[in-house]
LODREN-689148 format. One record per residue: residue in three letters; z, y negated, x of N, C-alpha, C, O, CB in turn. Coordinates in steps of 0.1 Angstrom, whole numbers, plus 2048, in hexadecimal, padded with zeros to 3 digits. Atoms other than C-alpha are relative to their C-alpha. Glycine has a CB too. Layout:
// residues N
ALAZYXZYXZYXZYXZYX
...
This chain:
// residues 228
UNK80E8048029CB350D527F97FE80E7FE7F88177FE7F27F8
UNK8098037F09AF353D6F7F47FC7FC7EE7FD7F17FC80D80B
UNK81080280298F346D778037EF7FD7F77EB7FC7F880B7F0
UNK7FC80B80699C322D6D8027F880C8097FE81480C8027F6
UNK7FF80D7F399C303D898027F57FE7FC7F07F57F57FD808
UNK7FC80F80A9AC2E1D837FD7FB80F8027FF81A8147FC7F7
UNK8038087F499B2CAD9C8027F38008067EE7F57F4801804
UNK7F280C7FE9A82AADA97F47F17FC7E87F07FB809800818
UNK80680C8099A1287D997F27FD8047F07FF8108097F1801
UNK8098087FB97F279D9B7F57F67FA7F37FA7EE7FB806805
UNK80380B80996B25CD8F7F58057F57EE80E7F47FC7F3808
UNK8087F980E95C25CD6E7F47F37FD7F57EB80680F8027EF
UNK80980A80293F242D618027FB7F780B8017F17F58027FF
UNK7FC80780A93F229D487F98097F27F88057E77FA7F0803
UNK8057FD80C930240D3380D80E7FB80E8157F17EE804803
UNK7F77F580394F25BD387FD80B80880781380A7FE8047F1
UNK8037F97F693F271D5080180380E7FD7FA8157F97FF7FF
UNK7FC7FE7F594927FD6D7F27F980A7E67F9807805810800
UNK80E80A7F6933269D8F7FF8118097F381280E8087E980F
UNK8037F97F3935289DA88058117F780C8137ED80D7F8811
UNK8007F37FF9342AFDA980A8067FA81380180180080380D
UNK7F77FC80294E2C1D9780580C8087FD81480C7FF8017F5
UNK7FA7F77F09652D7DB17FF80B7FF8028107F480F7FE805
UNK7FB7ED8049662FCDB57F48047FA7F38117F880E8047F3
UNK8047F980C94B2FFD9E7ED7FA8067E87EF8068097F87ED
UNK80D8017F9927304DB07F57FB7F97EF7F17FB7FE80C805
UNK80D7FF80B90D30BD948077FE7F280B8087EC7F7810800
UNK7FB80480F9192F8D747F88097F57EC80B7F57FD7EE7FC
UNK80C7FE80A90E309D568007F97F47F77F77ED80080D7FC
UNK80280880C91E2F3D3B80F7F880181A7FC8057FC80B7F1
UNK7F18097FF9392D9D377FE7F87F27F57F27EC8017F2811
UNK7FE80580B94A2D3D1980E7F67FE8197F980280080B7F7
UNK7F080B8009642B2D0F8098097F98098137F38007EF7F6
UNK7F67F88089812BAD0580D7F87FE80C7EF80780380E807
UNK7FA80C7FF9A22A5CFD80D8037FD8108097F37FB7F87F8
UNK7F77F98039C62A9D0580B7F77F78117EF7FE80680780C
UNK7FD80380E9D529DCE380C7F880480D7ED7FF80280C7F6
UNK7F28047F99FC295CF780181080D80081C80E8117FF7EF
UNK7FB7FE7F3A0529BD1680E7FC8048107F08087F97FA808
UNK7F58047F7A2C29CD237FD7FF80F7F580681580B8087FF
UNK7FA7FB7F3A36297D4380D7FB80480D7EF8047F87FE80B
UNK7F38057FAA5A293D4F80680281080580C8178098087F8
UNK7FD7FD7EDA6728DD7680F7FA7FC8117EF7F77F47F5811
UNK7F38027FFA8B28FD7680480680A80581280C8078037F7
UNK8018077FEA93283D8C7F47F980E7ED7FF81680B8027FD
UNK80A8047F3A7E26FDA68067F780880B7EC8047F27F87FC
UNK7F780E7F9A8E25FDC47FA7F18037EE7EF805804805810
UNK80880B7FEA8923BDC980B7F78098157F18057FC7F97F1
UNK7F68087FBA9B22ADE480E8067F68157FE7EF7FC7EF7FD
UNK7F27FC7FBABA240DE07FF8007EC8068087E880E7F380C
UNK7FF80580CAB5237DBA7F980F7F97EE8137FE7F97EF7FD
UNK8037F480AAB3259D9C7F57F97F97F87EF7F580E8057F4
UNK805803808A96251D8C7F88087F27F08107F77FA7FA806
UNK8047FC808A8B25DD6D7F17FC7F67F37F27F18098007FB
UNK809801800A6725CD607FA80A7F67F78157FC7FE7FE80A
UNK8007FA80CA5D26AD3B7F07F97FB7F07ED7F780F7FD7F6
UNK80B805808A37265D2E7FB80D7F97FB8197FB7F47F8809
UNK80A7F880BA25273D127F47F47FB7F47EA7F480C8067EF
UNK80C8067FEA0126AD177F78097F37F78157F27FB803812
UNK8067FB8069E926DCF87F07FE8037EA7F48088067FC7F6
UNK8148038009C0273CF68018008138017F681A7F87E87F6
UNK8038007EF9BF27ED1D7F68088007F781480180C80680C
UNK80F7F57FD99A28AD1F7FD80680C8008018177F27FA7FF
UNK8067FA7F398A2A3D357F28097FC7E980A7F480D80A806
UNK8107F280796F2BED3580380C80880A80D8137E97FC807
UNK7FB7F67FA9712DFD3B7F08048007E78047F880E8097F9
UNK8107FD7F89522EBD5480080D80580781080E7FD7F880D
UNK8037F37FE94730ED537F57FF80A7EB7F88097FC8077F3
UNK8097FA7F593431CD727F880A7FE7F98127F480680380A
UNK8117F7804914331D7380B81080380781A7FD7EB7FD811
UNK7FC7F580392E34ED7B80E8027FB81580B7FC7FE80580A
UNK7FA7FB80F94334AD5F8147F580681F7F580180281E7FE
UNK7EF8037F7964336D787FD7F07F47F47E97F08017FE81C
UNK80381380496D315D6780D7F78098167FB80F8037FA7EA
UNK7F780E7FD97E2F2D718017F87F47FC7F87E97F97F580C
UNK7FF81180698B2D3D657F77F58057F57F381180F7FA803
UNK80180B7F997A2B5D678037F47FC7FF7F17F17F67FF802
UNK7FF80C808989292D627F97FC7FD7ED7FD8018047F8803
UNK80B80C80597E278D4C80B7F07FE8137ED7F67F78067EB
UNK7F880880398D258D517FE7F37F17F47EE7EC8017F980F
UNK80280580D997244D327F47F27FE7ED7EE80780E7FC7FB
UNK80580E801986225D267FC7FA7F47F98007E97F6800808
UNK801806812982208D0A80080B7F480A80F7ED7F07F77FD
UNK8047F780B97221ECF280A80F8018088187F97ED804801
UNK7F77F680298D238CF780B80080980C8078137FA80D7FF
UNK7F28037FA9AF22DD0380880680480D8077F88057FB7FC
UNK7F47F78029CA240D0B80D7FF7F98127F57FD804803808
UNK7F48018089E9243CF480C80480480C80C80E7FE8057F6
UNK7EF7F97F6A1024ACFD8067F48018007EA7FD800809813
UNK7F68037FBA2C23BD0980280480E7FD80E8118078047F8
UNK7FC7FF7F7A3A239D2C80E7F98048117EE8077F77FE805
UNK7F28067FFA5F237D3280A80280C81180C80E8088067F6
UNK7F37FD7F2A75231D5680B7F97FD80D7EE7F87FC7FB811
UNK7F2803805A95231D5580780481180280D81880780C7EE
UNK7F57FC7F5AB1233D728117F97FD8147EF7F67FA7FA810
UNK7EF802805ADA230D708037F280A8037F081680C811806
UNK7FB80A7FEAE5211D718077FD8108037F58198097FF7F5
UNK7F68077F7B03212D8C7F58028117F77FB81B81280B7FF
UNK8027FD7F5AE9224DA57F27F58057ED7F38107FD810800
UNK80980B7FDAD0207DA18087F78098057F58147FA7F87F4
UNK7F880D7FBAEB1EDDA880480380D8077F981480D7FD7F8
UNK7FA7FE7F5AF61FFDC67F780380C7F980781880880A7FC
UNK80F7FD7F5AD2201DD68027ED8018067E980C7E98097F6
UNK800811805AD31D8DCC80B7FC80780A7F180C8017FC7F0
UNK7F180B7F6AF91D2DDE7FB80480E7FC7FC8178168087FD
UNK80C7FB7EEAE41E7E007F77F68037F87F180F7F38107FE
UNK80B80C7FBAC71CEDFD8057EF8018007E780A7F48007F3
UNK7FB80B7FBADC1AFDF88057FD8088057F280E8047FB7FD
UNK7F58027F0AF51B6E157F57FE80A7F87F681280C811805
UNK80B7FE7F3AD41BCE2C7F97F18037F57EA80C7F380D7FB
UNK80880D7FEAC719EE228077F18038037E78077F98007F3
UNK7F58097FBAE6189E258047FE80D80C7F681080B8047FA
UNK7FB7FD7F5AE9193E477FC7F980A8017F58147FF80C801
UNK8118067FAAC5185E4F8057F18027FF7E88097EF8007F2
UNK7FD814800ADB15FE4B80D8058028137FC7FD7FE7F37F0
UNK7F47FF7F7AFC16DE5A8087FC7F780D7F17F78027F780E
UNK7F47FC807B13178E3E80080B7FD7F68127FE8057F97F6
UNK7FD7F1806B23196E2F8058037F58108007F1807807806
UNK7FB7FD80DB251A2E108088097FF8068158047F98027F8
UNK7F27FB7FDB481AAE088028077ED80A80F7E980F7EF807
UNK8027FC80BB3E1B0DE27F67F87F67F17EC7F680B8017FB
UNK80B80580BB271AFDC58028037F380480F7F27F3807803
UNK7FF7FE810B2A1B1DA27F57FC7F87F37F07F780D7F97FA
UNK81080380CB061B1D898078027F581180A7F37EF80C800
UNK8007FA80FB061AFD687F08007FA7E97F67FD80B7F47F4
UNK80B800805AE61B6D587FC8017F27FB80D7EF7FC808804
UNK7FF7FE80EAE11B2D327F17FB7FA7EB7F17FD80E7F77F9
UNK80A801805AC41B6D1E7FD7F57F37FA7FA7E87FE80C7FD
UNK7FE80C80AAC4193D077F08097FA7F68127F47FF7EB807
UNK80C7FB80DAA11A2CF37FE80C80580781280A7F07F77FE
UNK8067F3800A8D1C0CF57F48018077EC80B8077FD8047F4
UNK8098037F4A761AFD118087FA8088057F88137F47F77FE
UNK7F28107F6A92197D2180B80880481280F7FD80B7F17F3
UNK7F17FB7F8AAC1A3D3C8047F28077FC7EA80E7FF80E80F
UNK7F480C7F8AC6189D4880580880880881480580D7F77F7
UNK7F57FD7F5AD918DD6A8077F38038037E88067FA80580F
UNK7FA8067F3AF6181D7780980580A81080F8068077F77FD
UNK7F97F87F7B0718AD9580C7F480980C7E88077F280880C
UNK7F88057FBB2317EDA980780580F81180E80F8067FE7F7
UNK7FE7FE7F7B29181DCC80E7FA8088127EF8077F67FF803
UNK7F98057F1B4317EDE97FA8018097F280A80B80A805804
UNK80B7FA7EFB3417AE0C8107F980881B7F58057E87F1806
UNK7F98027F4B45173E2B7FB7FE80B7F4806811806809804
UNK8048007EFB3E164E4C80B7F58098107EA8097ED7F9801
UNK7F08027F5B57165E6880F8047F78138107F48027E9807
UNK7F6803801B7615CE5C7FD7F77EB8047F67E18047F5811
UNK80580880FB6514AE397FD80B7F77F58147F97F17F5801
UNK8097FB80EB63158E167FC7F77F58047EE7F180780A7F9
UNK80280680AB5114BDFC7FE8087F58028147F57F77F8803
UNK8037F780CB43156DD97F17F77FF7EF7EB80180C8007F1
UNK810805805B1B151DD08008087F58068127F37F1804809
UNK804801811B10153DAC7F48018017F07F98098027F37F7
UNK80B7FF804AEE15FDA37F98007F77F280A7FC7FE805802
UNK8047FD80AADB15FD837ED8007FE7E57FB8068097F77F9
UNK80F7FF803AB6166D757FE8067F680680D7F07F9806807
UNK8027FB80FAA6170D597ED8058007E47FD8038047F07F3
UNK80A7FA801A86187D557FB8027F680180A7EF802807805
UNK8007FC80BA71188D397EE8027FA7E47FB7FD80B7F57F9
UNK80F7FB801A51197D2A7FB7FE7F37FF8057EA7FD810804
UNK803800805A3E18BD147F68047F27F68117F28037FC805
UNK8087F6808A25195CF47F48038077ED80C8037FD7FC7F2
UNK80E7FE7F7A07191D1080180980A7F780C8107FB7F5806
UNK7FF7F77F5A181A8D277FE7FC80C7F88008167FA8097FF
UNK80280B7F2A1F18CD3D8108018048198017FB7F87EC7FB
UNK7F77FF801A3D18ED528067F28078017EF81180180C804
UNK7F980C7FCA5116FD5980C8008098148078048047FA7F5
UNK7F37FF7FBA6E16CD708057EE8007FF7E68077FF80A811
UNK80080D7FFA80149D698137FF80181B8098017F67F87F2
UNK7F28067FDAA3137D6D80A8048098168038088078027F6
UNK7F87FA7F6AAB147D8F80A7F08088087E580B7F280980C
UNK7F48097FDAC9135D9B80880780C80A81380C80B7FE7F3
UNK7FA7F87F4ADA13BDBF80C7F68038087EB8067F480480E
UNK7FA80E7FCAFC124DC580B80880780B8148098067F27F3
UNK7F28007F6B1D122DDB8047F67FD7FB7ED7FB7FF80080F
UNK7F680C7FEB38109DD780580080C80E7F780F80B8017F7
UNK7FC8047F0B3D10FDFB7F57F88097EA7FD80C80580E80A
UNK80E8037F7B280FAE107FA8038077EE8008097FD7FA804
UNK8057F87F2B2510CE2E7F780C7FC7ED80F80280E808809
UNK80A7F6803B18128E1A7F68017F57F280B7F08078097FE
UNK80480380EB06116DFF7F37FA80C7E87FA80780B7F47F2
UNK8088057F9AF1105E217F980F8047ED8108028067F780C
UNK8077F77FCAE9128E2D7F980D7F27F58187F680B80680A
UNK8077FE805ADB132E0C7F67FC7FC7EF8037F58048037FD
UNK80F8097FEABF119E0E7F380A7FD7EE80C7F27FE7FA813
UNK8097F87FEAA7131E1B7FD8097F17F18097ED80380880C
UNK7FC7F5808AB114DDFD7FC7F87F57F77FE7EB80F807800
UNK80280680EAAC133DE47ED7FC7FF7E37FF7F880B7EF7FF
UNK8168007FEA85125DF180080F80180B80E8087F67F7813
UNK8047F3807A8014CDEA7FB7FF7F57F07FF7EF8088087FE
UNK8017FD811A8A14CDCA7F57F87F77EE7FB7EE8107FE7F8
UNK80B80B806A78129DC47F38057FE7EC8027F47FE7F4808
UNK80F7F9801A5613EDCC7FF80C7F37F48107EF7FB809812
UNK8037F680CA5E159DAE8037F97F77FF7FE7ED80680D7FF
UNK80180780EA6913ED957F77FD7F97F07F37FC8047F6800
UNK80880780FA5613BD757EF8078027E58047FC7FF7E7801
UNK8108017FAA3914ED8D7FF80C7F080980F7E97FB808816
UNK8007F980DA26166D6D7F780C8047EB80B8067FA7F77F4
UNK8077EE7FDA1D18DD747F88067F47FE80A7EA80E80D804
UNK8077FA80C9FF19AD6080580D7FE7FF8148067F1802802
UNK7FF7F47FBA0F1BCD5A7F580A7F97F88167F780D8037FF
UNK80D7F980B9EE1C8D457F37FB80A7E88008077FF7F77EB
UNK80B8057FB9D61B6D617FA80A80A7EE80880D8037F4806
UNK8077F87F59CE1D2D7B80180D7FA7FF8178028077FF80E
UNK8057F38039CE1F0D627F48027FD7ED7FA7F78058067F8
UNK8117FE8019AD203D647FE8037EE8078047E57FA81280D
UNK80280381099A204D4080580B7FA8048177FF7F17FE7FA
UNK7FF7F68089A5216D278108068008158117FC7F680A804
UNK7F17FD8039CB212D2C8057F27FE8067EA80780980980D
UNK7F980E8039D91F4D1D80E8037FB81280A7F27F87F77F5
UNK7F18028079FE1EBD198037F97F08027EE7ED8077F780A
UNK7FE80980FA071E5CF380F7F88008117ED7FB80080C7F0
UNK7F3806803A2D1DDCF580B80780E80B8138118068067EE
UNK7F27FF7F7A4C1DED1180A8007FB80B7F87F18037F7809
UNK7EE802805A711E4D0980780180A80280981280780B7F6
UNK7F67FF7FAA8C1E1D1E80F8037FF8157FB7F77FF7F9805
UNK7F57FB802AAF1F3D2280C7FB80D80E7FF8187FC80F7FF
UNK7F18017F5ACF1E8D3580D8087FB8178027F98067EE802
UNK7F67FE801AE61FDD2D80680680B8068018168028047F7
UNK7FF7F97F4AF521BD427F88028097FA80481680480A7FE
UNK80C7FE7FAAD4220D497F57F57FD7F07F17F37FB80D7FD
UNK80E80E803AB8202D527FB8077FD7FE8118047F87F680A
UNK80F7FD800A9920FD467F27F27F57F37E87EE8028137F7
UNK809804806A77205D3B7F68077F97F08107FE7FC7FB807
UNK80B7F6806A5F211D1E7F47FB7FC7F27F47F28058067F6
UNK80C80E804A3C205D1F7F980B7F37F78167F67EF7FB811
UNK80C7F7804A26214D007F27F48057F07E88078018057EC
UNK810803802A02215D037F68027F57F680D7EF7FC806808
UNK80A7FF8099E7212CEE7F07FA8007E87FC7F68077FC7F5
């Protein structure tokens, strides 16, 4: 197919209309809506910090217009969604379990390091108690000098029907004291993300609202938001 121009996002009005010039396309002669019913798209994989990521949406009701020029060439022009016509779909990321955990034993050793120990091992468990709710616990060895100890971690993440995200019951201990004093700092951290509450529906633009979250721990963490 020729003659055809897909030009790049641009803002639309509260009324659905494109605010600026449509691209490529000099002498409009006529622009008609038009509406793409479902949309796939799949990225397998996407790197993320060393991490496979996988990334699966099927986007419904994605409007546009298709803009014919005075000599016959056309474009696309976006229309971004809004209230009165929402977008529909699902959106699902997913990545393999062992290669999360093993970006997560990289970031704790680094960060352990920052208070002068070494992590000598890590073990997570991650289990999905609901279908919004992930529990962790992890269990560590560290080392410093000549000293080993074991730290215990736990937390619990969880989202509720407002699409509010909670993080609560973070727990950081040592039965060694030497290394239970130098996790002080690591714990006032965690105290600043206890019980704090993440809008995860507060900064999408109109016309995409989250209806429901699920979450997966198995081989593979993932997350599946629909929309509606």
């Amino acid at each position: 197919m020729s003659g055809v121009r897909v030009g790049a996002d641009r803002p639309a009005s509260s009324s659905g209309r494109s605010t600026s010039p449509t691209v490529d396309v000099e002498h409009v002669r006529s622009r008609e809506d038009a509406v793409v019913r479902r949309l796939r798209v799949d990225a397998h994989p996407l790197l993320v910090d060393d991490v496979p990521v996988d990334v699966t949406a099927e986007i419904e009701g994605l409007r546009f217009r298709w803009v014919e020029g005075a000599d016959g060439s056309l474009a696309v022009e976006g229309v971004e969604p809004d209230d009165a016509a929402p977008l529909g779909g699902h959106v699902r990321v997913s990545a393999p379990r062992e290669a999360v955990l093993a970006t997560a034993r990289r970031i704790v050793a680094t960060e352990l390091q920052n208070i002068g120990l070494t992590l000598a091992s890590l073990d997570v468990d991650l289990v999905a108690t609901g279908p919004r709710t992930v529990s962790l616990q992890a269990f560590a060895r560290v080392r410093k000098g000549l000293l080993s100890a074991s730290v215990r971690a736990t937390g619990t993440a969880e989202v509720d029907a407002r699409m509010v995200l909670t993080v609560r019951d973070l727990e950081l201990s040592s039965r060694n004291p030497v290394v239970a004093a130098l996790l002080v700092v690591a714990r006032g951290e965690l105290a600043k993300v206890e019980g704090r509450h993440v809008d995860l529906a507060a900064d999408l633009p109109p016309g995409v609202r989250v209806a429901d979250v699920r979450v997966e721990a198995g081989e593979h963490l993932a997350v599946t938001a629909r929309l509606a």
